[in-house]
N, C-alpha and C positions, 0 to 999 in steps of 0.2 A: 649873711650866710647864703651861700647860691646851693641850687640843688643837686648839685654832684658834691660838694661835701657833705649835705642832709644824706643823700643816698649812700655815701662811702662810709658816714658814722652807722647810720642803720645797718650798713650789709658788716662792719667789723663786729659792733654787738652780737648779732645773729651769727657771722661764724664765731666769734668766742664761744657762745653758748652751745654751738654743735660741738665745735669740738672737745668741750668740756664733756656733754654727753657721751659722744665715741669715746671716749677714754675712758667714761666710768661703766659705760657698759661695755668695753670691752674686758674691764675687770673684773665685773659680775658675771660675765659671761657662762660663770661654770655653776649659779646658781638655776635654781628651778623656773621655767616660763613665768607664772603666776607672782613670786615673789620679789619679783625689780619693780621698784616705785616709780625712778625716772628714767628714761633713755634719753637719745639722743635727740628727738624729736622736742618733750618737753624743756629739756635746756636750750634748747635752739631757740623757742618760744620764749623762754624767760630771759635770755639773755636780748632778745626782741625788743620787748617788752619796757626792761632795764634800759635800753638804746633811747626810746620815746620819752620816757620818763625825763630822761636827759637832755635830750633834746628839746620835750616841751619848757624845763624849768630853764634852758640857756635861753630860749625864746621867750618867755613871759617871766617870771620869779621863784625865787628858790622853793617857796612855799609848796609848790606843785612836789618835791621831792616826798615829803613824810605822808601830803595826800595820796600820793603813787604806790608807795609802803602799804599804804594802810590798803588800799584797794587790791594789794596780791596778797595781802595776807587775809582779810575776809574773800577770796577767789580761792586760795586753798584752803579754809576752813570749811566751807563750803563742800568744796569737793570734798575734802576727808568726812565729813559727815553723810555726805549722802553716799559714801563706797562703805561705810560700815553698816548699813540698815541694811 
């Protein structure tokens, strides 16, 4: 795998997850500042993210995939704990 298709899978994951964000915050749109959880920004990040994940288990072994899971989901436990104290 050369690095213009590394960089074309990263750059697809990262725009899917923007534009997943615009969409859902253009829908939420008419709600109040304080109560949107994600924008466009975060799914941009997580669709990122999702990208590497992929990337590293086609490079090394599937294995990396459920470790990948587990480490976004303790990253937003995480944060949900520390935004209610």
């Amino acid at each position: 795998m050369d690095q213009l298709e590394i960089f074309s899978r990263l750059a697809l994951s990262f725009g899917l997850g923007l534009m997943i964000g615009i969409e859902r915050g253009w829908r939420t749109r008419t709600m109040e500042e304080g109560t949107r959880a994600f924008g466009a920004r975060t799914f941009a990040l997580i669709g990122l993210f999702g990208g590497l994940i992929g990337l590293t288990a086609s490079l090394t072994h599937e294995a990396v995939i459920p470790v990948g899971i587990g480490v976004f989901v303790s990253l937003v436990a995480v944060v949900y704990f520390v935004s209610i104290q």
